[in-house]
C-alpha positions as CSV (number, residue, x, y, z in Angstrom):
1,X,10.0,6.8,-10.0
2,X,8.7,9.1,-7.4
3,X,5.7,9.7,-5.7
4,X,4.3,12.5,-7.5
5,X,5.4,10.3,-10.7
6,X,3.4,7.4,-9.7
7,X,0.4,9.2,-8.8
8,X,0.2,11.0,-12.3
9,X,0.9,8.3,-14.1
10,X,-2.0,6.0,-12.1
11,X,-4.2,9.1,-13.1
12,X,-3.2,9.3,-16.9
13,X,-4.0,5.6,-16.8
14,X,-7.1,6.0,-15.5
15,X,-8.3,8.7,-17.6
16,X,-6.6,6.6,-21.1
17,X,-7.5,3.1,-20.0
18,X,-10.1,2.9,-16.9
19,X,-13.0,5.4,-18.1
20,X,-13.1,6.9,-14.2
21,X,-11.9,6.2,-10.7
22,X,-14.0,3.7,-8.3
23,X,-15.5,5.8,-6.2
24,X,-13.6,6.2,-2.7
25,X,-15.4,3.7,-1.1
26,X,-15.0,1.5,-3.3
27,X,-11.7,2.0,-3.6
28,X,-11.8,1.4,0.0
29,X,-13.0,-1.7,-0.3
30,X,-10.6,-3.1,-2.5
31,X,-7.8,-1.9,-1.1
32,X,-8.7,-3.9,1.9
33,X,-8.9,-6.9,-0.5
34,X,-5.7,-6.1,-1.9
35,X,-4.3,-6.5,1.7
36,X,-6.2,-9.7,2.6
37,X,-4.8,-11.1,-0.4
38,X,-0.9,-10.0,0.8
39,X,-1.6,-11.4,4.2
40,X,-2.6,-14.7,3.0
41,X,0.5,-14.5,1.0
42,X,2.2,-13.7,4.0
43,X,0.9,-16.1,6.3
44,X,1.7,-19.1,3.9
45,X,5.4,-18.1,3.0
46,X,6.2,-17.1,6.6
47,X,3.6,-18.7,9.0
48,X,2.0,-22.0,9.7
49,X,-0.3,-21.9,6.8
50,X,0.3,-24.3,4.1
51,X,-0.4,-22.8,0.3
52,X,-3.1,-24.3,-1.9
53,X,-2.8,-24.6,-5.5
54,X,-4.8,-21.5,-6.0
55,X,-2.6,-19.4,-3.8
56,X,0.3,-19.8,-5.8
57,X,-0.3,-17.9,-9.0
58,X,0.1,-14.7,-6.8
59,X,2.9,-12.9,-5.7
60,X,4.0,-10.8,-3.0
61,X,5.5,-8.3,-5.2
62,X,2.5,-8.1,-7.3
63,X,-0.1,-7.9,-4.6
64,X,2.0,-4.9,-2.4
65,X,2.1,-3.2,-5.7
66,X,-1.9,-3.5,-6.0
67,X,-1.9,-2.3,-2.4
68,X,0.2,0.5,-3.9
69,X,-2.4,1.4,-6.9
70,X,-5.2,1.5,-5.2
71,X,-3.2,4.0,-2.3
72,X,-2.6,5.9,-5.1
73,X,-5.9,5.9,-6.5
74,X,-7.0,7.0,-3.3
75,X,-4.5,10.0,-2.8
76,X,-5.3,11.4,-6.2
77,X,-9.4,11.1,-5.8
78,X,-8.9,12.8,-2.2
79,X,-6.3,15.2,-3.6
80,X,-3.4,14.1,-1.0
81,X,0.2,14.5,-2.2
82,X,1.6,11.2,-1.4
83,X,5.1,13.0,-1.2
84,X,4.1,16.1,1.3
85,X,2.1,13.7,3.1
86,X,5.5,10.6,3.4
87,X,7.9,13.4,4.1
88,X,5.0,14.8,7.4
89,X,4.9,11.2,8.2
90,X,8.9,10.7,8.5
91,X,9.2,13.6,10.4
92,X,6.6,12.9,13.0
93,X,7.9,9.3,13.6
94,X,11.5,10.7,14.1
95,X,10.1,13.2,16.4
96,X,8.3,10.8,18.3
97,X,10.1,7.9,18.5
98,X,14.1,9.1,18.3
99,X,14.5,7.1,21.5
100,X,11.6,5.1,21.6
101,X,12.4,2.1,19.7
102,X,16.0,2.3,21.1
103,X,15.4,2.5,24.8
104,X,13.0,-0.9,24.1
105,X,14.4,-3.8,25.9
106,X,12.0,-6.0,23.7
107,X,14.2,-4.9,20.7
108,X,17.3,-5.8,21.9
């Protein structure tokens, strides 16, 4: 599936099966809880942090594809083409860092 896929098939979705988008704040919001609940996720399975019983009916899978719906949500309420935008993105990284990360003595 690409990009441009996903984001008309979140919209379809919305329109068949959620009535209407959050509005962008509150999409805002909860995409921030979608994170929160992939870093606890994260911090159990590869920090110090034990899991509780209630932290174990989530996945990380599931919870970066939230992250992904509600990006999504976002892009198509703010009319950004996730796929225009991603292929900007790649090209100002490689522009910027082409020797960056490479020439880093931390990394080696």
């Amino acid at each position: 599936m690409t990009l441009e896929q996903a984001q008309e098939q979140v919209d379809k979705w919305i329109k068949t099966h959620g009535v209407r988008y959050f509005g962008e704040l509150t999409n805002m919001a909860i995409l921030t809880e979608e994170v929160g609940e992939l870093a606890r996720i994260m911090a159990r399975t590869y920090g110090e942090q034990s899991f509780k019983d209630s932290d174990k009916e989530h996945s990380m899978a599931d919870e970066m594809a939230d992250i992904l719906w509600v990006l999504i949500c976002l892009a198509n309420q703010t009319g950004v083409n996730l796929t225009q935008a991603f292929v900007k993105n790649m090209e100002k990284k490689t522009e910027r860092d082409k020797t960056r990360h490479k020439s880093n003595p931390k990394l080696k």
